[in-house]
C-alpha beads as a LAMMPS data file, in Angstrom:
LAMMPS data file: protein, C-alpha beads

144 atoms
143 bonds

1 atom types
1 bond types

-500.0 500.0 xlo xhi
-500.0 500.0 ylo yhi
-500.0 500.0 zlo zhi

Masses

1 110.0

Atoms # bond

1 1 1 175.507 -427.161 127.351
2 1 1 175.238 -426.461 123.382
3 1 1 174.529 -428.148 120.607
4 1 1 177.401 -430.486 119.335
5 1 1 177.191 -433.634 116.861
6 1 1 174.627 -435.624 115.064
7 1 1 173.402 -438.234 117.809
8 1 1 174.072 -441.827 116.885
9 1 1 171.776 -444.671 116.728
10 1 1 172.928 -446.025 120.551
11 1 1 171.359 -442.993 122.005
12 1 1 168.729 -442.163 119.735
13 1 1 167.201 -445.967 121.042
14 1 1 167.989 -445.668 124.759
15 1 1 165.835 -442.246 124.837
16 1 1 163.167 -444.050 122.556
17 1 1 163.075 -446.651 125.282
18 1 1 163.123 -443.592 128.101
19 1 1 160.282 -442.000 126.526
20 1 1 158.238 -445.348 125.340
21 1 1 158.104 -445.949 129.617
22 1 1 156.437 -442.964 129.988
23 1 1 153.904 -442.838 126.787
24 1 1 152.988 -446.349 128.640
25 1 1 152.130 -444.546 131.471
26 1 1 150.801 -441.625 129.600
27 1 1 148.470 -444.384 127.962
28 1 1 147.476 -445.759 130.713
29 1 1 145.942 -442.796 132.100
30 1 1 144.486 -441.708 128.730
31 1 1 142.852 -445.324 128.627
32 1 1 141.441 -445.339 132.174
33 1 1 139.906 -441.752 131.280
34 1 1 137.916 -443.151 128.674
35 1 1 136.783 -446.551 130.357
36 1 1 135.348 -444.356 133.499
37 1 1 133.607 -441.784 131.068
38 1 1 132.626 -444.509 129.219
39 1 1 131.209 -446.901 131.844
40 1 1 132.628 -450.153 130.507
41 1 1 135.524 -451.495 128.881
42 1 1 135.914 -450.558 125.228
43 1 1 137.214 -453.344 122.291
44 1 1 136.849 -453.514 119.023
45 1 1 134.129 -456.039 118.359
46 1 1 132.057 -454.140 121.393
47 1 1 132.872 -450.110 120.220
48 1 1 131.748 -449.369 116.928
49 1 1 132.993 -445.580 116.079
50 1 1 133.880 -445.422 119.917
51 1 1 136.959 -447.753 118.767
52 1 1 138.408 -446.156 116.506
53 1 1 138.112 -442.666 118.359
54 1 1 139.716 -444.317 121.256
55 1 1 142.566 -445.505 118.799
56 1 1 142.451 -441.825 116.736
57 1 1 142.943 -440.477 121.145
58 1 1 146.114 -442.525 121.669
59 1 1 147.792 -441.367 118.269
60 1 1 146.813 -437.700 119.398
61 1 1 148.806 -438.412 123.000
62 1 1 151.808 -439.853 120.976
63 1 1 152.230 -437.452 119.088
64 1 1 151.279 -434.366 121.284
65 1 1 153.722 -436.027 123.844
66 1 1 156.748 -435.425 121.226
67 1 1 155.021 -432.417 119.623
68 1 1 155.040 -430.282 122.965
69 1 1 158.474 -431.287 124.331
70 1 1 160.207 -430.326 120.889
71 1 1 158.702 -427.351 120.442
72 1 1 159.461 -426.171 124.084
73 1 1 162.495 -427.166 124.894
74 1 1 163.832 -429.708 122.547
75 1 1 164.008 -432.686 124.629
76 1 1 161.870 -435.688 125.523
77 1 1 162.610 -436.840 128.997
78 1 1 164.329 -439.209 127.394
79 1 1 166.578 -436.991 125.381
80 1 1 167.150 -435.348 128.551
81 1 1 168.570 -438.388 130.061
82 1 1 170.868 -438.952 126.952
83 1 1 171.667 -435.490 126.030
84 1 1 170.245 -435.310 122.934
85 1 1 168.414 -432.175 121.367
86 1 1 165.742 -431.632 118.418
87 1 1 166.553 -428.339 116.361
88 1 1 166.246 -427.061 113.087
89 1 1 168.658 -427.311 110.576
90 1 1 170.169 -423.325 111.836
91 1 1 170.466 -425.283 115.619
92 1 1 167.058 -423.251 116.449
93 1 1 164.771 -424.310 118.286
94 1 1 161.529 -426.288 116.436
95 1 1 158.643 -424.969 115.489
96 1 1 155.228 -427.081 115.224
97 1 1 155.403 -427.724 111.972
98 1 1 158.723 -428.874 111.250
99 1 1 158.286 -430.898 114.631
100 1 1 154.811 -432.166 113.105
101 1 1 157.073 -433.452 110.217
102 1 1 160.077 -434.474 112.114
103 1 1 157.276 -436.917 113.839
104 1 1 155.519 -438.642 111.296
105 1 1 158.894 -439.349 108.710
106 1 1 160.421 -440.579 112.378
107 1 1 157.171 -443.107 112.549
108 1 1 158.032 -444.209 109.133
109 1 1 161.751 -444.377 109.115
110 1 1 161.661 -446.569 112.653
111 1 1 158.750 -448.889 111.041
112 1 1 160.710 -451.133 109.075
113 1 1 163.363 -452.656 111.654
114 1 1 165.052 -448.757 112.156
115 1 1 166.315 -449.007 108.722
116 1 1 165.404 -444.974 108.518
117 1 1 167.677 -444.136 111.633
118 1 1 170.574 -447.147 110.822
119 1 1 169.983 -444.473 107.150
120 1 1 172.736 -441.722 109.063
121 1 1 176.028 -444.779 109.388
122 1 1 175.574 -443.979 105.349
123 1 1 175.197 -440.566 105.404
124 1 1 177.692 -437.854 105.024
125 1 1 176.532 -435.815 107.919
126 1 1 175.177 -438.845 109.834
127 1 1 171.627 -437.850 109.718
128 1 1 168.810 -440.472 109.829
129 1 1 166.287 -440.448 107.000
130 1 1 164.048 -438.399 108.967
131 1 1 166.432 -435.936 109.706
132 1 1 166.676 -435.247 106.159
133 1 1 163.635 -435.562 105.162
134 1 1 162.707 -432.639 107.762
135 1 1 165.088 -430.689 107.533
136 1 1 165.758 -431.174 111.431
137 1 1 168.300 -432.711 113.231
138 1 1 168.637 -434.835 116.622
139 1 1 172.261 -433.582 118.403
140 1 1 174.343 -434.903 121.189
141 1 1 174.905 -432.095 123.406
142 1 1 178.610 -431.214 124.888
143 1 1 180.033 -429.237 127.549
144 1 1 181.394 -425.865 126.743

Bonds

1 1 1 2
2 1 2 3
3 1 3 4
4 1 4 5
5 1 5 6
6 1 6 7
7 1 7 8
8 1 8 9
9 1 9 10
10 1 10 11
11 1 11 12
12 1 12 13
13 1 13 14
14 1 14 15
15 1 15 16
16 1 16 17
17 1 17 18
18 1 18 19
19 1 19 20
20 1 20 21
21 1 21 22
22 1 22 23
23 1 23 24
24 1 24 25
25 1 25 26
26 1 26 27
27 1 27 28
28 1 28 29
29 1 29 30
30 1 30 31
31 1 31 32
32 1 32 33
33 1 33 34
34 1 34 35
35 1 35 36
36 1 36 37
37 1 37 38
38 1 38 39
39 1 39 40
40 1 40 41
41 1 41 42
42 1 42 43
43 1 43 44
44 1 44 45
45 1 45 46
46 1 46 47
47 1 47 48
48 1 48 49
49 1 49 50
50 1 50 51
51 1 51 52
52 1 52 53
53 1 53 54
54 1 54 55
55 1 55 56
56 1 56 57
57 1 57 58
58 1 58 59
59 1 59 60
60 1 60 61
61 1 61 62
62 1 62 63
63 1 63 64
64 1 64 65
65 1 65 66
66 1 66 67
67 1 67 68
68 1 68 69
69 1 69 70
70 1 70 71
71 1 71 72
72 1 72 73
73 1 73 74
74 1 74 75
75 1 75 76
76 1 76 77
77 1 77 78
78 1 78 79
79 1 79 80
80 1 80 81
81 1 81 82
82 1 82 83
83 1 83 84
84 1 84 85
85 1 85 86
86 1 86 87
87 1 87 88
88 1 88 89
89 1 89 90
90 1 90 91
91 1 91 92
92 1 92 93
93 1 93 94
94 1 94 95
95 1 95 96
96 1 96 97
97 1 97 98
98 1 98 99
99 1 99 100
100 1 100 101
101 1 101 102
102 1 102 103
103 1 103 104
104 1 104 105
105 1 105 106
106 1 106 107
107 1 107 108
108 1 108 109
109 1 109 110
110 1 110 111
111 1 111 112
112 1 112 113
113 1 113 114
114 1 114 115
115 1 115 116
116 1 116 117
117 1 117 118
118 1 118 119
119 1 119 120
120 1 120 121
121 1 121 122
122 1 122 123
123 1 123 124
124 1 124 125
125 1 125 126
126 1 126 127
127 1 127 128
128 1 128 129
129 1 129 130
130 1 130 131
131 1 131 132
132 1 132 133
133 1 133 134
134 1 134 135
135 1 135 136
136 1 136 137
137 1 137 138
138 1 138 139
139 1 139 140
140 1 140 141
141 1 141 142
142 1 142 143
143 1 143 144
């Protein structure tokens, strides 16, 4: 398989809704860590600074979740299932920091009802806003 065209909108949600199964699991076992090292159940009104570490812990395993599969292969498990692919703007593979980007302007152009994805039916080269904005680009893959 190699690279082929900009990955529409249909795709790019069914792997978000791949991969979202699996951070839920991912969190789950994150969460459980902390309540046995912790001894008790942790909330807000009851954790202090614990809280917000806790909160700070499940960003980290977000974004290291996406981080790591980009910058190794490409592909989220659920990009896998969709044949979709994460490369540079050359088709290379990413490196951490354009990944590191690619992930927080994808946080903020999904935020407000996907208007920053829905972004690449207006663009020329069908790129979502966070595609531009890091110079990356999300790619259905064909046959050869």
């Amino acid at each position: 398989m190699t690279s082929g065209t900009s990955a529409g909108f249909g795709r790019r949600f069914a792997a978000l809704i791949y991969d979202s199964l699996l951070l839920v699991a991912l969190l789950m076992l994150y969460t459980t860590i902390v309540v046995l090292a912790r001894g008790s159940a942790l909330t807000e009104d009851t954790g202090g600074a614990w809280w917000w570490a806790y909160r700070a812990g499940e960003l980290l395993v977000i974004a290291g979740y996406y981080l790591l599969n980009w910058t190794r292969s490409g592909q989220t498990l659920g990009m896998r299932a969709w044949h979709l692919r994460a490369v540079s703007e050359a088709g290379q593979p990413l490196k951490l920091a354009p990944a590191a980007l690619r992930f927080l302007c994808a946080v903020i152009a999904w935020a407000p009802a996907a208007l920053g994805v829905l972004w690449l039916y207006l663009d020329s080269e069908h790129l979502a806003l966070h595609d531009r904005l890091s110079k990356t680009r999300m790619v259905r893959l064909t046959r050869s």
